[in-house]
C-alpha positions in Angstrom: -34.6 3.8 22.1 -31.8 2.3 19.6 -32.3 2.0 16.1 -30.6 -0.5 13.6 -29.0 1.4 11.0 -30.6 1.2 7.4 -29.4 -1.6 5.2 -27.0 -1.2 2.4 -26.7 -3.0 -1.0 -22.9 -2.8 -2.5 -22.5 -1.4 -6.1 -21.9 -3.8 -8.4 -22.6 -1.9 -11.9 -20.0 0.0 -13.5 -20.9 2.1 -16.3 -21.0 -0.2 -19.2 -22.7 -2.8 -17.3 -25.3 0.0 -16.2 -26.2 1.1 -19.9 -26.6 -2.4 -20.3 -29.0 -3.0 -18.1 -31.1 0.2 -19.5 -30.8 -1.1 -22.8 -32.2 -4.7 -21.8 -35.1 -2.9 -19.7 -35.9 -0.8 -22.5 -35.4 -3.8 -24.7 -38.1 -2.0 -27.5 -37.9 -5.0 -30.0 -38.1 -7.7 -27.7 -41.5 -5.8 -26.9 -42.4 -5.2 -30.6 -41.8 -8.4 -31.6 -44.4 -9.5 -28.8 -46.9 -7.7 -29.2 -47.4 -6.6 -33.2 -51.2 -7.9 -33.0 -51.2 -4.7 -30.8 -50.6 -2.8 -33.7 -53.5 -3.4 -35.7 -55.6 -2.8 -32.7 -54.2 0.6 -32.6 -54.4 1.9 -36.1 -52.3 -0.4 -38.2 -48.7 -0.7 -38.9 -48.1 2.8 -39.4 -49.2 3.9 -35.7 -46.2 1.4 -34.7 -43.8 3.0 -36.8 -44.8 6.4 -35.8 -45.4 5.7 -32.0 -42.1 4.6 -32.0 -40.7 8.1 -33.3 -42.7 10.0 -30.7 -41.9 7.5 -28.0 -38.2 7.8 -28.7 -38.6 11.9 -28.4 -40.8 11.9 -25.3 -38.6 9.7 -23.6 -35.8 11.3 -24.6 -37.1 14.4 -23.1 -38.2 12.8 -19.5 -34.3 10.9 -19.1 -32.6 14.2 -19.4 -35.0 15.2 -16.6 -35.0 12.4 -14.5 -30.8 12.2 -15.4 -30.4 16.3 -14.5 -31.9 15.2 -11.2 -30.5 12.3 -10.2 -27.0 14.0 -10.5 -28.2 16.2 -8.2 -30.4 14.0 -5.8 -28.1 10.6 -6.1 -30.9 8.2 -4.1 -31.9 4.7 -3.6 -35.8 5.8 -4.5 -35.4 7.4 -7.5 -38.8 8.9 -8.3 -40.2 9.6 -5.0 -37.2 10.8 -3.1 -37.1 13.4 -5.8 -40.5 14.4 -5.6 -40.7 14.6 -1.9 -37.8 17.3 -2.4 -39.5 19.2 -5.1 -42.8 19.3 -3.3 -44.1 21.5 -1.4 -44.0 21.2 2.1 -47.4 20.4 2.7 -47.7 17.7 -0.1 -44.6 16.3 0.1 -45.2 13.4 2.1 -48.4 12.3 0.2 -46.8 13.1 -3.4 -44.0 10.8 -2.5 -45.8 8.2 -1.4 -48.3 8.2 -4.2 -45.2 8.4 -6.6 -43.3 5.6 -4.9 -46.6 2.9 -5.3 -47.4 4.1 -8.8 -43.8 3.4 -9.8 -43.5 -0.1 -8.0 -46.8 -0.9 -9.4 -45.7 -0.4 -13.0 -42.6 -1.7 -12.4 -44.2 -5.3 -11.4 -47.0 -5.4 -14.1 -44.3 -4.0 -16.4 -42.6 -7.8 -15.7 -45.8 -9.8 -15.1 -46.4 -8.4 -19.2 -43.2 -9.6 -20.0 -43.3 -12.9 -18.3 -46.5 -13.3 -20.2 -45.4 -13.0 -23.6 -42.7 -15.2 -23.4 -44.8 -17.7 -22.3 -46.9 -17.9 -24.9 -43.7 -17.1 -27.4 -42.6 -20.4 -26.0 -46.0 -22.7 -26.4 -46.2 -20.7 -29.9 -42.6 -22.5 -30.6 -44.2 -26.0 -29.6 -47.6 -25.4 -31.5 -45.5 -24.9 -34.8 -42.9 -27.7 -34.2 -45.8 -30.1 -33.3 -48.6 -29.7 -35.6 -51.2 -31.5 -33.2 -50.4 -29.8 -30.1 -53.3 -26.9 -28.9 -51.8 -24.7 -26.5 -54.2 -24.4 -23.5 -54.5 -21.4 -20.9 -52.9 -23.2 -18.2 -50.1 -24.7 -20.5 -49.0 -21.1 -20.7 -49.8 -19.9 -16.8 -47.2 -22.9 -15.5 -44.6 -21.7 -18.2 -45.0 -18.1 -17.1 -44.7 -19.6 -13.5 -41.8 -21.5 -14.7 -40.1 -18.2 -16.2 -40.7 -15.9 -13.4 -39.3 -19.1 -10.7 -36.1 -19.3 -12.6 -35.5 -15.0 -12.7 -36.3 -14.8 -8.8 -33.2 -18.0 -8.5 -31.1 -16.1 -11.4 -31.6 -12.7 -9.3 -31.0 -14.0 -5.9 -28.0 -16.8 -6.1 -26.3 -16.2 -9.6 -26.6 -12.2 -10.8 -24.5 -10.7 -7.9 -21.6 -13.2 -9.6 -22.4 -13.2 -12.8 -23.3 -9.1 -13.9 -22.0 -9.4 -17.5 -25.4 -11.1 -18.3 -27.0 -7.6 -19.1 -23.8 -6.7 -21.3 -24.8 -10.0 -23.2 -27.9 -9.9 -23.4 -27.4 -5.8 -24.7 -25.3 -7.8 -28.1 -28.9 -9.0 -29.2 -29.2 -5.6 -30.4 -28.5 -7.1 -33.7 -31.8 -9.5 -34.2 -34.1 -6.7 -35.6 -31.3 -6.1 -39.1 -31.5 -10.0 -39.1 -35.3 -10.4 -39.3 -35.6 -7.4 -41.7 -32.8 -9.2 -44.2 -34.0 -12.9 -44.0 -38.0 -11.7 -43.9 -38.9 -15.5 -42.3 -38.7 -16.7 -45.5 -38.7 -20.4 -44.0 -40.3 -22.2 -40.7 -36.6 -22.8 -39.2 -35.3 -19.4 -39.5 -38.4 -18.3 -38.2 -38.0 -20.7 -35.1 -34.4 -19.3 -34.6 -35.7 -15.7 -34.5 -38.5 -16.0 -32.1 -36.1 -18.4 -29.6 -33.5 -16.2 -29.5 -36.4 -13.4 -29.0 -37.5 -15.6 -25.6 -34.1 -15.6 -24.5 -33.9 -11.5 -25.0 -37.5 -11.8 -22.6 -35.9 -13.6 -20.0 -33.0 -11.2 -19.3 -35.6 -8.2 -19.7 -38.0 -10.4 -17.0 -34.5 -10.8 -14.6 -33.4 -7.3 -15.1 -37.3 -5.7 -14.4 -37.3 -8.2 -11.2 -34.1 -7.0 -10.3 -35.2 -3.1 -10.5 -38.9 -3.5 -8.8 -36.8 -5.6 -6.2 -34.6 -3.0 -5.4 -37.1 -0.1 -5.8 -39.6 -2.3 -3.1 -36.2 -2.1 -0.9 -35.5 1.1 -1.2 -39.7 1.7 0.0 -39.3 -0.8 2.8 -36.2 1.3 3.8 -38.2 4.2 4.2 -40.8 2.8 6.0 -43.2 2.8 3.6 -44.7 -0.4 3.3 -46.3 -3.0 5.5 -43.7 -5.5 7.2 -41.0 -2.8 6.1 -38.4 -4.0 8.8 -38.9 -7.2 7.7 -38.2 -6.7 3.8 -35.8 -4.4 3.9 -33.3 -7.2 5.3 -30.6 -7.4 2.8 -28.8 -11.1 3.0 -25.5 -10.6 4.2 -23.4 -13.6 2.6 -25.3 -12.9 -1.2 -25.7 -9.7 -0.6 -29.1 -9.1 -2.3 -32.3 -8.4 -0.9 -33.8 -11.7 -0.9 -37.4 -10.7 0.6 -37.8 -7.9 -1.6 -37.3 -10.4 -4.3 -39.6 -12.8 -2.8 -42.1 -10.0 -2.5 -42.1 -9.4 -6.0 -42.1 -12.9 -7.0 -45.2 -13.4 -4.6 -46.9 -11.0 -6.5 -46.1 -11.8 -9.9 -47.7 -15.6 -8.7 -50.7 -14.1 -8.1 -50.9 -11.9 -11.1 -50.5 -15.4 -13.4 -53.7 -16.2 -12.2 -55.7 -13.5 -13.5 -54.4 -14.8 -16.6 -55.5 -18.0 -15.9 -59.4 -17.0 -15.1 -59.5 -14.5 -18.2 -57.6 -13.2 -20.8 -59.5 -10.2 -21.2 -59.1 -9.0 -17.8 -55.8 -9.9 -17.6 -55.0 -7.6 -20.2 -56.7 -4.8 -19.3 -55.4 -5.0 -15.8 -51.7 -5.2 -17.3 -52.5 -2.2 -20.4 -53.9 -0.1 -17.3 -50.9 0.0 -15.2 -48.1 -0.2 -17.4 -49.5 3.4 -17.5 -48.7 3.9 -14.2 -45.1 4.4 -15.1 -45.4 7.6 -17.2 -47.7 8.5 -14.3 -45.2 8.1 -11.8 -43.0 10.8 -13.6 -46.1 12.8 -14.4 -46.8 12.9 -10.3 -42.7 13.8 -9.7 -42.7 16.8 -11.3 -45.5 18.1 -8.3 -47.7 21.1 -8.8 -45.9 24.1 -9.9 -42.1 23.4 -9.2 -41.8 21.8 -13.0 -44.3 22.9 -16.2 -43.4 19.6 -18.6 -45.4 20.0 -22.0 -43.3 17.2 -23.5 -44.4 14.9 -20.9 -48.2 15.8 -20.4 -48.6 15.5 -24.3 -46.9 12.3 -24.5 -49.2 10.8 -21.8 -52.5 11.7 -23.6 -51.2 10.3 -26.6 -49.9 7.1 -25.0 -53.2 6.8 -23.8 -55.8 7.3 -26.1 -54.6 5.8 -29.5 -52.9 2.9 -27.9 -54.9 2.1 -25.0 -58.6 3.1 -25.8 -58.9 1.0 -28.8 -57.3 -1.6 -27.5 -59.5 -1.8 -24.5 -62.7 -1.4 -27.1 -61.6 -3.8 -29.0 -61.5 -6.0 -26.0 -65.1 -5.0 -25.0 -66.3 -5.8 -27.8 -65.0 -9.4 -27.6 -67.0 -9.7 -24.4 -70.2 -8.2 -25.7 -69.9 -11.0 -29.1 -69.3 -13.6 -26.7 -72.4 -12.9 -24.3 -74.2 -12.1 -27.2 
């Protein structure tokens, strides 16, 4: 019995364009900027300032281990082709597996969250510029529709050609100094700022669809989803996996409309699995092969202060509202 030989993308990142790419990723103001409500959920201003310090030092601490490994283990996977090496023998297959869903998971709701804030970014933008105009749930679930169509047509027809977009996009580094000297002392410079913060969304949205893309290939590769043989085709004239990225996209779809039914759910959904990341690194480091203090004490402090209030403040919501 013959077997096809497993598909290859070409390299098409060189170094610069790489750090790039992290940078827009990891785009932590674009994120900021999105979500400061988040911070008075969470203990006020000062929990963002100092979340950010011990963010920065945790994460520090997991790229030099992910980085010390991937020099070693250079792989399409990532995560879980790492841990199925450092596992044992008799968990390796089921701690890779787990690994490789929780980091695909995250990787998608990571973009779904991202998606969503432009969105309403951009309705924000019309409700100040037309004082009448009420922004509406579905107003903002055919925008994020909009936004996620137009990174799945940027990723598959237009990225392969065009891969100084994440060097661009990195020169935005510079909006955070701006805000902090002007202080939106006026409506239009306001405007300015929070548009040129959708456009740093958009290449985080293209650049997060391009990695869970790739990471879903790099699974269907293996064998380890449904219909693998079938995603795992790689397009040979744009060379890009268009089904992966039609996978993705399918999903995202479908996660808009959990928006669109409720809010609350929607954002518990999305605080609950952006988790799943730091999990994923959590569940490499399997059993005894790795004792990482750094990264178990960032975890429980990622998730109580941030994510426990936020989730009882939205409980409490519901509870007022059936009240």
């Amino acid at each position: 019995m013959s077997h096809s030989p497993p598909s290859q993308v070409k390299k098409h990142l060189n170094g610069i364009t790489l750090l790039c790419l992290a940078f827009v990723i990891c785009n932590s103001w674009a994120g900021i900027a999105g979500s400061l409500q988040l911070a008075i959920l969470a203990g006020g201003p000062a929990t963002l300032v100092y979340s950010i310090i011990v963010a920065a030092t945790a994460y520090l601490a997991i790229a030099a281990s992910l980085a010390e490994l991937a020099a070693v283990y250079p792989t399409a996977g990532g995560q879980y082709h790492i841990a199925s090496i450092l596992a044992p023998e008799q968990w390796r297959q089921g701690v890779s597996y787990t690994c490789g869903l929780l980091a695909l998971f995250s990787w998608l709701v990571i973009g779904v969250s991202v998606t969503s804030i432009a969105a309403q970014q951009l309705m924000a933008l019309v409700a100040t510029s037309l004082s009448d105009f009420v922004p509406q749930p579905w107003h903002i679930f055919f925008v994020y529709q909009g936004l996620a169509l137009f990174a799945i047509i940027y990723n598959t027809f237009f990225l392969k050609k065009n891969p100084w977009t994440h060097n661009v996009a990195c020169l935005y580094w510079w909006v955070p100094f701006v805000v902090m000297e002007q202080g939106f002392r006026s409506r239009t410079i306001a405007i300015v700022i929070v548009s040129i913060s959708i456009v740093m969304a958009m290449t985080i949205i293209i650049a997060t669809q391009e990695a869970s893309s790739r990471l879903a290939w790099a699974l269907a590769r293996d064998k380890g989803l449904l219909f693998s043989q079938y995603i795992e085709h790689v397009h040979p004239h744009l060379e890009v996996p268009i089904r992966s990225l039609l996978l993705i996209w399918v999903l995202t779809f479908i996660c808009g409309f959990l928006y669109l039914a409720s809010q609350t759910d929607y954002t518990c959904v999305i605080l609950g699995f952006c988790l799943l990341l730091a999990l994923a690194n959590w569940w490499l480091h399997a059993k005894d092969h790795y004792n990482g203090p750094v990264i178990e004490t960032w975890e429980s402090y990622e998730a109580e202060p941030a994510s426990v209030s936020t989730i009882i403040s939205q409980t409490k919501k519901v509870n007022e509202g059936t009240a």
